[in-house]
C-alpha positions in Angstrom: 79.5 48.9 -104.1 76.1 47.3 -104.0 74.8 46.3 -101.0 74.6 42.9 -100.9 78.8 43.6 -101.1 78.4 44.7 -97.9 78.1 42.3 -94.7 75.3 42.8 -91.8 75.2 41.1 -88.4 72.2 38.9 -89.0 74.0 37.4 -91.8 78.1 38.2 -91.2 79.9 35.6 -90.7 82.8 34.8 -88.0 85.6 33.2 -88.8 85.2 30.7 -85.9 81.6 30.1 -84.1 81.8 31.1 -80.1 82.0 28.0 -78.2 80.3 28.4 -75.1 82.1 26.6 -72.3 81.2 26.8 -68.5 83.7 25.4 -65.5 82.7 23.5 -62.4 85.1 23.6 -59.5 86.0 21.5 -57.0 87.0 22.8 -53.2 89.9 22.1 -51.2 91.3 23.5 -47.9 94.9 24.5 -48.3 97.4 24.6 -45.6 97.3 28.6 -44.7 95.2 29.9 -42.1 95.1 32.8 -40.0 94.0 33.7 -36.5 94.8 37.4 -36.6 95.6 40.4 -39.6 99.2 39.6 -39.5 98.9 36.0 -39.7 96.5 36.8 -42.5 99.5 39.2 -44.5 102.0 36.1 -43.9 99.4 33.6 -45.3 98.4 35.7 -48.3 102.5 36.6 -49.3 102.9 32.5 -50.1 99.6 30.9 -50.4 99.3 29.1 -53.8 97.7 32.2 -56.4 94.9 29.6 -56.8 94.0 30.7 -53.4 94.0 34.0 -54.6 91.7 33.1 -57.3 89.1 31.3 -55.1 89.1 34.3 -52.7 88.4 36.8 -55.3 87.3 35.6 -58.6 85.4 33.2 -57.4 83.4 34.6 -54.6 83.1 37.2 -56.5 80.6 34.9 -58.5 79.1 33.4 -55.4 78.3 37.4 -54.1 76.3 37.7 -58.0 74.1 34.4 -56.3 73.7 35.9 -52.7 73.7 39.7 -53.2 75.7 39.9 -49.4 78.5 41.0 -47.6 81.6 41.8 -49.5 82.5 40.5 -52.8 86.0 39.4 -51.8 86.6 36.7 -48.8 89.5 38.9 -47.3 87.5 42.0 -46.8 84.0 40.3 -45.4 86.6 38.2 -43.0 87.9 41.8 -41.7 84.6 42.7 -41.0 83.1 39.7 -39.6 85.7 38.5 -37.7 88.4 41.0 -36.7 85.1 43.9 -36.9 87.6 46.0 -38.7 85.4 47.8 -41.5 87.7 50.1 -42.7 90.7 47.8 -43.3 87.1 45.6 -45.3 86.5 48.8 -47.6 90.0 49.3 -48.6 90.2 45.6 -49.3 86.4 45.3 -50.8 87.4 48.2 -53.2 90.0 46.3 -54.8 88.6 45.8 -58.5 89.5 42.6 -60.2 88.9 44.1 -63.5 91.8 46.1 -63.1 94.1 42.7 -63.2 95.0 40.2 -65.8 97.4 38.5 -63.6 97.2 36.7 -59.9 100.2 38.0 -58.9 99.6 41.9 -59.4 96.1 40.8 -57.8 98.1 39.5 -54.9 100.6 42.5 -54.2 97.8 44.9 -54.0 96.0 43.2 -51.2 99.4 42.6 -49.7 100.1 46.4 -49.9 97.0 47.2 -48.2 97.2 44.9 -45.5 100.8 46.0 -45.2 99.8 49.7 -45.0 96.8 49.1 -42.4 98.8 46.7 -39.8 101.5 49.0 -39.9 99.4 52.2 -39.1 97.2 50.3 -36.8 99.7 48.4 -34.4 95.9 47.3 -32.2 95.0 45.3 -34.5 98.3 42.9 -34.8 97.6 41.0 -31.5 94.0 41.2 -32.0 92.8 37.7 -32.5 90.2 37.2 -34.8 86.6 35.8 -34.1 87.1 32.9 -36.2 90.1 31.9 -38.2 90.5 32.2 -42.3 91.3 29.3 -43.8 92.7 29.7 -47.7 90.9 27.3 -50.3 91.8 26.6 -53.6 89.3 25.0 -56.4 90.1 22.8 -58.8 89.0 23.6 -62.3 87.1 21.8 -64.6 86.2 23.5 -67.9 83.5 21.5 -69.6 82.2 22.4 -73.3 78.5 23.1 -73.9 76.2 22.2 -76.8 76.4 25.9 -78.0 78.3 26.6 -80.5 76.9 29.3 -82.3 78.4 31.0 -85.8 76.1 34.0 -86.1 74.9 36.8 -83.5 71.1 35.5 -83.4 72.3 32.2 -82.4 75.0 34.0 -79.8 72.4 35.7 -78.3 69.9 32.6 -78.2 73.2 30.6 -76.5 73.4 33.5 -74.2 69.8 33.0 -73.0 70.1 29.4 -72.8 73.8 28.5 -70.7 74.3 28.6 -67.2 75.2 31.4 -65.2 78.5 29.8 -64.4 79.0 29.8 -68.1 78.8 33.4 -68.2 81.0 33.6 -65.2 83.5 31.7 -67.2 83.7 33.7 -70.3 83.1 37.5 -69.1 85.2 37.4 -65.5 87.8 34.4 -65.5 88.6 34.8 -69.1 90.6 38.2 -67.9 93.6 35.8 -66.7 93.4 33.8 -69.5 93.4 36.3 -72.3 95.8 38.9 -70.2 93.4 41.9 -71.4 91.2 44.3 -69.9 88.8 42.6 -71.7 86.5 39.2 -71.6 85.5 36.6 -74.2 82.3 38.1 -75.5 84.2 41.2 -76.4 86.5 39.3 -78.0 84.5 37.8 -80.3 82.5 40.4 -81.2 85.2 42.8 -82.0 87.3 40.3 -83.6 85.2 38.1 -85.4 82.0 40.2 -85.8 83.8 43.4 -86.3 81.3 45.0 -83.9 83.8 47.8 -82.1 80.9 49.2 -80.6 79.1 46.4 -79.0 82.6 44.6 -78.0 83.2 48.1 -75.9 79.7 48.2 -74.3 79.9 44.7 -72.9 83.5 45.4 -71.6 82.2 48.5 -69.7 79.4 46.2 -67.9 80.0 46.7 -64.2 80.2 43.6 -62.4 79.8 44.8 -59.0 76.7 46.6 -59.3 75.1 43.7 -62.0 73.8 40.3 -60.7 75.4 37.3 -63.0 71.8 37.4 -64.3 72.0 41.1 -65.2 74.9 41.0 -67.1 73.5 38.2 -69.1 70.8 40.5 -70.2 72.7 43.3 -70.7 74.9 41.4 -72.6 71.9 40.3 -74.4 70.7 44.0 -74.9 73.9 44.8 -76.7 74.1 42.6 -79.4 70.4 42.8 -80.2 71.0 46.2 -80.9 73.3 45.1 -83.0 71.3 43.3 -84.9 68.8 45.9 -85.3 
């Protein structure tokens, strides 16, 4: 086979461009609240799984801005307002990567606040310092001007979007696919045939990587790629 038979990233291909979206979100106050760790079980067992979302997901992109506190609402309210820091970990140490649905999401912080108010009876009539009140966002996904059908221009789109963009497509794009897995990884391995590089940006860790990071890291991969 000669070898201009044979495809290589600069020049390969896909067989649809990657169309770079990003999402705004709009904030609401929902009807749950909680004064206490109980209240806060109750609360989380029927609030609307868009709650759940905003709580987790979603402040998980706000902690990639800040770089404090917890990454999940539920465990920095334990500590800052009930000053219970183990019942925080636990919660804090729930990995979103690990779920492709809201409700699986929601029983495992149920089971742990299940577990801890049942072992700690104290800390049922303790009231907080400040209630938690469950949000929910509104989401808006919005196209971008980046559309791009080969890896240079992917990676020149990946310089250019917004960081909420990149939030859209490597950590909310677990629920929507249902995989272990993230929109850049899926076009990669399934457009560009690029295993390797697919797998590398799936094993970014997203708790120890700014929004910024990843987006570099990302970048790293697929220029290595191209080499």
């Amino acid at each position: 086979m000669s070898s201009e038979a044979i495809p290589i990233p600069q020049t390969r291909r896909p067989g649809k461009p990657f169309y770079f979206n990003t999402s705004e979100h709009l904030l609401r106050i929902s009807r749950e609240k909680a004064n206490n760790l109980p209240e806060l079980l109750e609360a989380l067992r029927r609030c609307p799984a868009a709650s759940v979302f905003q709580h987790t997901f979603r402040t998980l992109q706000e902690h990639h801005f800040i770089r404090q506190g917890f990454s999940n609402d539920f465990a920095q309210w334990a500590i800052s307002a009930c000053n219970e820091p183990a019942l925080a970990e636990r919660l804090a140490g729930v990995d979103v990567r690990e779920f492709t649905s809201l409700e699986d999401l929601r029983q495992a912080l149920v089971s742990i606040l299940e577990d801890y108010v049942g072992q700690k009876p104290g800390a049922r009539a303790q009231a907080a310092h400040e209630p938690f009140y469950f949000c929910i966002a509104d989401i808006v996904v919005l196209p971008t001007s980046f559309a791009p059908d080969t890896l240079r221009g992917f990676v020149d789109g990946l310089r250019q979007v917004s960081l909420h963009s990149i939030h859209h497509h490597f950590i909310e794009a677990r629920l929507r696919l249902k995989l272990m897995s993230n929109d850049f990884s899926q076009w990669l391995l399934e457009e560009m045939q690029l295993p390797d590089a697919a797998r590398a940006v799936n094993r970014i860790d997203i708790y120890t990587a700014t929004m910024e990071n990843v987006r570099q890291q990302i970048i790293h991969i697929v220029e290595r790629a191209l080499a």
